[in-house]
C-alpha positions as CSV (number, residue, x, y, z in Angstrom):
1,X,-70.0,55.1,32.1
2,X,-69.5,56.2,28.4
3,X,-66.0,58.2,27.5
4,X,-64.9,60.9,29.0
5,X,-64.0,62.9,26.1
6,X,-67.0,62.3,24.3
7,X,-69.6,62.7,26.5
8,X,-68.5,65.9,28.0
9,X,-68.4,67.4,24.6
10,X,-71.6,66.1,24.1
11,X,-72.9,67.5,27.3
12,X,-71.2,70.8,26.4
13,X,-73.3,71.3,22.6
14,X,-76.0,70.2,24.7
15,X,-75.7,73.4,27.1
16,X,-74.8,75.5,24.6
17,X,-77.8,75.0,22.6
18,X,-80.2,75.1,25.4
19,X,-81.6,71.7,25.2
20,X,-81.7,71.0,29.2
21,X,-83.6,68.0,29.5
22,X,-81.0,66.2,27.1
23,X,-78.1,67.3,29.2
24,X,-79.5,66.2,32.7
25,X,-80.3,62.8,31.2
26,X,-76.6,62.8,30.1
27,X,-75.3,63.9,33.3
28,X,-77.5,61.1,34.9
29,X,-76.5,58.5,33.0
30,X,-72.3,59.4,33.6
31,X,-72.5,59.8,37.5
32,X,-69.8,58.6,39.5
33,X,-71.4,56.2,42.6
34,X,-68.5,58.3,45.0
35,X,-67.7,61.5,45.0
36,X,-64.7,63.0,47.3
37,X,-64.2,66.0,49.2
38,X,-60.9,67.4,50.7
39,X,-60.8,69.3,53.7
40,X,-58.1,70.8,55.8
41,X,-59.6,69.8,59.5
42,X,-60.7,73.4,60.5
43,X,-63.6,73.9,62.8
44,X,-65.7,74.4,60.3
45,X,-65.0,71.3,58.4
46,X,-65.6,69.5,61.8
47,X,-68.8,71.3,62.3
48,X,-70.0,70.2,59.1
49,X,-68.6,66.5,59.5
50,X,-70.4,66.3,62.5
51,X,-74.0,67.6,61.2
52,X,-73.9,66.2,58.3
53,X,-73.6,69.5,55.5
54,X,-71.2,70.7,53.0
55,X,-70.9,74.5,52.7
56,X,-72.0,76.0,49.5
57,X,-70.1,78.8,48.2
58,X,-70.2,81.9,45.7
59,X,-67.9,81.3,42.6
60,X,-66.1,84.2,43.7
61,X,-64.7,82.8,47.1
62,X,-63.0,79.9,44.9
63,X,-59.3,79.4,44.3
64,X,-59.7,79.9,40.7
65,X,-59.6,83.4,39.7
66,X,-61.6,82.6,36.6
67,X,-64.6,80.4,38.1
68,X,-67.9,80.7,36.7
69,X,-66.2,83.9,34.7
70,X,-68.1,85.2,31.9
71,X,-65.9,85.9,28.5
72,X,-67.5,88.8,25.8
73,X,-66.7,91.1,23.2
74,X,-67.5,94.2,25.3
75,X,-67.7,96.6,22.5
76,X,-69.8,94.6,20.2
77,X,-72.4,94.1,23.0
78,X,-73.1,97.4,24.0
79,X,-73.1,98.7,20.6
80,X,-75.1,96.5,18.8
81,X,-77.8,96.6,21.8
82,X,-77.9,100.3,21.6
83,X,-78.3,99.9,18.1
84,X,-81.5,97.3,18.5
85,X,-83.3,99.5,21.0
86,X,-82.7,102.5,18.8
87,X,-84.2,100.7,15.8
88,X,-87.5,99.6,18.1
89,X,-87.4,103.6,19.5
90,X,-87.3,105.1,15.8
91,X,-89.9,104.3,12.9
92,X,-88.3,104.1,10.3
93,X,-91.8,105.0,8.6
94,X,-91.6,108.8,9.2
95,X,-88.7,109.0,7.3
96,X,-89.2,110.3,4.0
97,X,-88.7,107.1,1.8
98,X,-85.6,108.1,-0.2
99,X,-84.1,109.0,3.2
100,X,-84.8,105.2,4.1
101,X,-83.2,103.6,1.0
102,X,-80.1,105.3,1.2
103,X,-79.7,104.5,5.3
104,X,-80.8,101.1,4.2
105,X,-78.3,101.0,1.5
106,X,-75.2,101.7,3.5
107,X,-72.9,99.2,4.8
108,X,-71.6,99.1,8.7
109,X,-72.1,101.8,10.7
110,X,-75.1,101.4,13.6
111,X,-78.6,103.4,12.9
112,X,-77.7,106.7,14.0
113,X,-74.7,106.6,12.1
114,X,-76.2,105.8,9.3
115,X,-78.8,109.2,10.1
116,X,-76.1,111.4,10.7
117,X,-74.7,110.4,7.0
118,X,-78.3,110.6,5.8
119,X,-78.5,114.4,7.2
120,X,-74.5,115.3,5.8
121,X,-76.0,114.3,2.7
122,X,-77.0,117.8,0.4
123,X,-79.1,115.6,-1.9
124,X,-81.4,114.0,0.9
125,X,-84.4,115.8,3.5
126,X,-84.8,114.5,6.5
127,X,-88.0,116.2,7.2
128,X,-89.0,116.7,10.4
129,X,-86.5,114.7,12.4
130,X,-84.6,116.3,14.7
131,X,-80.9,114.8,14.6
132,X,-79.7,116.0,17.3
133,X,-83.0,114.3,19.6
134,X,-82.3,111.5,17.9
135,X,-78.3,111.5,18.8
136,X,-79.0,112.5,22.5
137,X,-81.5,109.4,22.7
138,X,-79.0,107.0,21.5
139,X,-76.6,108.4,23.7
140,X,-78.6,108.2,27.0
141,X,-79.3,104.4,25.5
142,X,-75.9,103.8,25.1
143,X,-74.9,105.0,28.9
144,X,-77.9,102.8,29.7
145,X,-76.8,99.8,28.6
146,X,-73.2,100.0,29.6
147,X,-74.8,100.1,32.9
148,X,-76.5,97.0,32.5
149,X,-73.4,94.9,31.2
150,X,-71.6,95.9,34.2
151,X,-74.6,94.5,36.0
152,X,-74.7,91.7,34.1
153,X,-71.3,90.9,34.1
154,X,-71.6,90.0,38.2
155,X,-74.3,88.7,37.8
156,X,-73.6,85.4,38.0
157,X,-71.2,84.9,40.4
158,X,-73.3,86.4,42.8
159,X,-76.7,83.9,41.4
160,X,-75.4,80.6,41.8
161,X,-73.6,78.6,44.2
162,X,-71.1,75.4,44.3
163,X,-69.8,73.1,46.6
164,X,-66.8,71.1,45.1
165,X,-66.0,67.3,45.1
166,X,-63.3,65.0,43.4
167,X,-63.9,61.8,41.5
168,X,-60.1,61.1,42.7
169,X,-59.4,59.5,45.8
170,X,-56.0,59.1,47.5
171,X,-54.3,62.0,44.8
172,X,-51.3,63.2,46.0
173,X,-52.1,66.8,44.8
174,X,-55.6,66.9,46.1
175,X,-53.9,65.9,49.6
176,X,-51.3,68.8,48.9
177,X,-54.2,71.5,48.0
178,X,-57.0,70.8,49.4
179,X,-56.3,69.0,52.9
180,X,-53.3,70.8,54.5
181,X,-51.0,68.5,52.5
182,X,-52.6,65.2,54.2
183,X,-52.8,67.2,57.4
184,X,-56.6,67.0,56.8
185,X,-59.1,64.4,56.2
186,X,-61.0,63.4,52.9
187,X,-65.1,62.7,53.1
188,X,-66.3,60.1,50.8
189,X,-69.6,60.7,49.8
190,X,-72.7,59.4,48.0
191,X,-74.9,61.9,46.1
192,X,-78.9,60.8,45.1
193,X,-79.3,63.6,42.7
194,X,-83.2,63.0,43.5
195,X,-83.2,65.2,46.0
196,X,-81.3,68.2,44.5
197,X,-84.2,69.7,42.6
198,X,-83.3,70.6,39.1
199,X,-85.2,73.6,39.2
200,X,-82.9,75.4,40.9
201,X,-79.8,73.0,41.8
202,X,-77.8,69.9,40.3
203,X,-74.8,67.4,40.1
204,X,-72.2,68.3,37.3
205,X,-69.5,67.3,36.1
206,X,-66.5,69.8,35.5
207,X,-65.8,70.4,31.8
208,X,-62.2,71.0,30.6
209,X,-61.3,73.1,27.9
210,X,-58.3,75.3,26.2
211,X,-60.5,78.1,24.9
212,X,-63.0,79.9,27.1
213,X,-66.5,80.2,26.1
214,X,-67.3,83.7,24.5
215,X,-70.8,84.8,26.8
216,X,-71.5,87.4,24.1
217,X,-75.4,86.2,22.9
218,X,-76.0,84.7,26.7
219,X,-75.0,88.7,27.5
220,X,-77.1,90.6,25.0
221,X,-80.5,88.0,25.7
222,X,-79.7,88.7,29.2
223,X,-79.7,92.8,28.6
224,X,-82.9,92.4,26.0
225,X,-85.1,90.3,28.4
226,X,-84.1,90.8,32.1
227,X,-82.9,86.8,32.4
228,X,-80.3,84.2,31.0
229,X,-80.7,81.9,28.7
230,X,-81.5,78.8,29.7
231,X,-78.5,76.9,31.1
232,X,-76.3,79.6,30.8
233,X,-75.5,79.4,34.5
234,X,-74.9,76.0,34.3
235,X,-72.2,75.7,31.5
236,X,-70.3,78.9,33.2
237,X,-70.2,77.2,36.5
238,X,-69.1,74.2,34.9
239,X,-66.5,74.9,32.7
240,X,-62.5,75.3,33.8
241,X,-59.4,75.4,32.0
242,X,-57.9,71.7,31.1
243,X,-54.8,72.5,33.2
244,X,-57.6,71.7,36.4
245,X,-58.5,68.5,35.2
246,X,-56.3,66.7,37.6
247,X,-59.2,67.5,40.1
248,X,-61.4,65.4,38.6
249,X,-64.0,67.6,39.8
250,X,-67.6,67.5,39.6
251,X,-70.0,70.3,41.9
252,X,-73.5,70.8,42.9
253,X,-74.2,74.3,41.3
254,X,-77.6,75.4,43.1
255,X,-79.2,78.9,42.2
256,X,-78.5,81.8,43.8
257,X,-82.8,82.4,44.4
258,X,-82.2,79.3,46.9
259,X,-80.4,80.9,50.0
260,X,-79.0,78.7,52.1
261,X,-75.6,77.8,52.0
262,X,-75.9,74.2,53.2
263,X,-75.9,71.2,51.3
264,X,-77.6,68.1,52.8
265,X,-78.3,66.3,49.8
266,X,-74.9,64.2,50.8
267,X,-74.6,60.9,51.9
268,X,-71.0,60.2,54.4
269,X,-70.0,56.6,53.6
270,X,-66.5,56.8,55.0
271,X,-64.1,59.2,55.9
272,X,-59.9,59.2,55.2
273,X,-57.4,60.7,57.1
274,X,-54.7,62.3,55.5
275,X,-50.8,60.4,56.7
276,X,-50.1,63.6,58.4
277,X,-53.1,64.0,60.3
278,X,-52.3,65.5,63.7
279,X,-53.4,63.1,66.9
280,X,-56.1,66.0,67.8
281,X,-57.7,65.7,64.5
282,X,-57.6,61.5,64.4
283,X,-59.6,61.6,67.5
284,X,-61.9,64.5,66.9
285,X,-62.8,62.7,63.2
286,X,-63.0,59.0,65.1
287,X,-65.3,60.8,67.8
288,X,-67.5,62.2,65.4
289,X,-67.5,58.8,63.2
290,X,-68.6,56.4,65.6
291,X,-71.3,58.8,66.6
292,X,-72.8,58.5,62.8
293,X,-71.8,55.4,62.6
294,X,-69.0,55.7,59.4
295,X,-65.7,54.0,59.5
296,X,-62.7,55.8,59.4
297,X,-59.3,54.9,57.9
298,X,-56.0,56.4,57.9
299,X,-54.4,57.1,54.9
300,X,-50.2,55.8,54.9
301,X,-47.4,56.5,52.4
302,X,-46.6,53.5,50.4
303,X,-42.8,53.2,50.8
304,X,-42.4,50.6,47.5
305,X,-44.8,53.0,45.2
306,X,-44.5,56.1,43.8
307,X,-48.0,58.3,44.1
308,X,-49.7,55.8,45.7
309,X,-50.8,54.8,49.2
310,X,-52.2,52.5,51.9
311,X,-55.1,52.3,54.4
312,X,-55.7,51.2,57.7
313,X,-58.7,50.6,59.5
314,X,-58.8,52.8,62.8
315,X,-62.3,52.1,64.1
């Protein structure tokens, strides 16, 4: 496995330019054989144990209030799209031609501003064009497209789904967090991305970062032609703040045209139960192990260590 540093920067260029098939060789090729997953022992984590699933879940149901978010200069967006739909609406041909030098001549400004100069102007004729058609048209495009980046801003939490796992087994914090502070139990998985198609689902790693990634050209292609850019999912599901990277985490991210919310592309190899599992949950987790037959082991506080701990075999 090459370094972590550099390949994930690789892998995130490789996103961000679109170039798919490079990435999901990369991703391939950096893999971890195990993957973890913390739970706290509900029901539902039982349920699943026992019938051998992971739930998939929409970004927005995640602990991190910025999951899968999409960053953007808001104002820049809906003006400059306004501005391109105007420019495909209006020929610029039935302008009279000194009419088109002078709007081509002027600096800042979107179309219509630049027509609304064009008609203060004494000097100039503007013919037959009707300004104020031509302001109520870019108006009713502008309140158009403001609709369609609110649109598009949900869209994608509510297009993909995740399910979560940890390259980090026996963490203290992931015990804390994730399983009832070692009240719970922690699945040890194998994953054969083989049989996650890549045309609508994947393994990925997590991809730490200070700065947020700016959306604003995934936005406006997304406006123009009705769908994302290639990937664009992808890197938004897959990128978190570096304060997460603790976690270790990588995800399945599956598209939201796939509807189920069970993933069975998993493997169970073993399962750990946190040191302050409760006696129910030891023999509700053994019970359901020796059915599939997976060994179980019981996680125990290493008295001599600091952060670290023990195993014990319990069946």
């Amino acid at each position: 496995m090459s370094s972590g540093v550099v390949w994930t920067d690789q892998l995130y260029e490789l996103f961000m330019s679109s170039h798919l098939d490079q990435a999901l060789q990369l991703v391939k090729e950096n893999r971890p054989e195990f993957l973890y997953r913390y739970r706290s022992g509900t029901e539902n984590d039982l349920d699943a144990l026992l019938n051998g699933y992971e739930w998939m879940s929409f970004p927005s149901d995640y602990n991190d209030v910025y999951d899968s978010s999409l960053f953007f200069n808001e104002e820049y967006i809906v003006n400059s799209l306004s501005d391109f739909m105007m420019r495909r609406c209006l020929s610029l041909d039935k302008f009279p031609p000194p009419v088109v030098k002078y709007i081509e001549s002027c600096e800042g400004g979107n179309l219509v501003e630049k027509i609304i100069s064009a008609a203060s102007n004494k000097r100039l004729s503007l013919g037959n064009i009707d300004v104020d058609s031509v302001v109520a048209q870019h108006n009713s495009i502008l309140d158009l497209n403001k609709r369609k980046f609110h649109e598009a801003k949900e869209f994608l939490k509510s297009r993909v789904k995740t399910c979560s796992f940890s390259t980090v087994m026996n963490s203290a914090y992931m015990w804390a967090v994730y399983a009832g502070s070692g009240s719970g139990y922690c699945a040890k998985y194998s994953i054969n991305d083989q049989d996650l198609s890549f045309s609508d689902s994947g393994l990925f790693p997590m991809i730490y970062r200070e700065e947020e990634l700016d959306f604003t050209n995934f936005i406006c292609d997304f406006i123009r032609s009705g769908s994302f850019r290639s990937g664009a999912f992808l890197l938004a599901s897959s990128v978190k703040h570096s304060n997460w990277m603790p976690e270790g985490e990588w995800r399945v991210i599956r598209s939201g045209e796939c509807s189920s919310h069970y993933l069975k592309e998993i493997y169970l190899e073993s399962v750990f139960l946190g040191m302050n599992a409760s006696e129910d949950l030891v023999y509700k987790v053994v019970d359901i192990c020796n059915k599939k037959g997976v060994p179980v082991h019981q996680v125990v506080v290493n008295s001599s260590k600091f952060n670290d701990f023990d195993t014990k075999r319990l069946n």
